[in-house]
N, C-alpha and C positions, 0 to 999 in steps of 0.2 A: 956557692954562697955569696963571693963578692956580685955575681953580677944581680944576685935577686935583692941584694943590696945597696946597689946601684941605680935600679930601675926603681926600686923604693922612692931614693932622695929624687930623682928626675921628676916622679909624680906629683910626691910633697911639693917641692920648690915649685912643680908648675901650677900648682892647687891653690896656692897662694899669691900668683897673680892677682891685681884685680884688672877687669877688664877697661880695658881706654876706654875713657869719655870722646866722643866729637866734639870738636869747639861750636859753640853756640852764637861765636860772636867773631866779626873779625876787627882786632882794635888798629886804628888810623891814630897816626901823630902828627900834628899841625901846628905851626907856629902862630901865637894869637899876641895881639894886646889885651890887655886884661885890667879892668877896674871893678871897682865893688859899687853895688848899691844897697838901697833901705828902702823899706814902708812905711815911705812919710808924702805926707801930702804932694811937697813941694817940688818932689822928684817923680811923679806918675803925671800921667794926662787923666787919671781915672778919678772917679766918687769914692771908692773902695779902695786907697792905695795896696791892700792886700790881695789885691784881688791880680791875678797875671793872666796877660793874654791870653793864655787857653784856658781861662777859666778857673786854673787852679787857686787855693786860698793858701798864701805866703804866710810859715811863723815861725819867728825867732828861734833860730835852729838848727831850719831844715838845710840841707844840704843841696842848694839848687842854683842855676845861674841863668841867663835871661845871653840870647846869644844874637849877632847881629843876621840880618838877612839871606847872608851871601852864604853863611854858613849853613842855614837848615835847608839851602838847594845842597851843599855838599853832603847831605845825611844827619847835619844835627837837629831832629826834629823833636817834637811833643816827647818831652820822658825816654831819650838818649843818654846811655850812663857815658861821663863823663871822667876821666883821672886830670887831675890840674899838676902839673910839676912839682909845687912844694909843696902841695896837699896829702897828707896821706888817706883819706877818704875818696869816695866814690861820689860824684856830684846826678844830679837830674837837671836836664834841660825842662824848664816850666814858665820859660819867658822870653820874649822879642825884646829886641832893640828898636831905637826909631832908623825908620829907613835911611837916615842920614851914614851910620854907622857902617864900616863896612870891616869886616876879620878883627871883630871883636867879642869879645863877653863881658858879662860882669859878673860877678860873683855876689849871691845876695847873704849882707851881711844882717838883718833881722832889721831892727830900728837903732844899731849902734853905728851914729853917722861918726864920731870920734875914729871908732875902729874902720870905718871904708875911708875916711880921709889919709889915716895913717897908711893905710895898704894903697893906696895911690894910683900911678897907671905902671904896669908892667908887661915887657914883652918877655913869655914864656910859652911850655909847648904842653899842648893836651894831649890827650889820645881819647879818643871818643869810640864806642861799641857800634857797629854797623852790623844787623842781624845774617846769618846765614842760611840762605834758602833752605 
């Protein structure tokens, strides 16, 4: 009796695993400077200041940042999720920097320039999602 009692819980308990996920993603941490920006005229080279480099349309909100050159040859490319250290959200890469820039982002803050002046330039560390074959 104990042992068919036994073999019982061993079943149960192993029944009730759930099976491992594989990781989809391997996350990288980098130390960056980091400033904000807006969609306003006077801060774009564009007609559309909403409008970002890859085409995508910026709006007050979204959770995206605009990243310097050196970075999208390291893997931060077009819609890269991004974690920002003080951020508890998940950011999207959906914009360049000008080539001037080098291990930078900015963090796009919608059209509140009050709010990107007060968040200023800071050095902090991301961790960015690099796919898994």
């Amino acid at each position: 009796m104990k042992k068919l009692l036994f073999c019982i819980i061993v079943v149960v308990s192993c029944a009730r695993q759930k099976p491992v996920k594989k990781p989809t993603h391997e996350w990288i941490g980098h130390e960056v400077t980091a400033s904000a920006y807006n969609s306003v005229f006077w801060q774009t080279d564009s007609i559309n200041p909403s409008v970002a480099a890859w085409g995508d349309t910026l709006k007050p909100g979204m959770k995206c940042i605009a990243v310097s050159r050196d970075l999208i040859k390291m893997g931060l490319k077009h819609n890269t999720m991004v974690k920002i250290d003080t951020f508890p959200d998940t950011f999207y890469v959906k914009d360049k920097m000008h080539y001037r820039w080098r291990n930078r982002i900015d963090i796009y803050m919608g059209k509140d320039v009050k709010k990107a002046r007060e968040w200023g330039r800071k050095k902090l560390m991301i961790c960015y999602a690099l796919p898994l074959e």
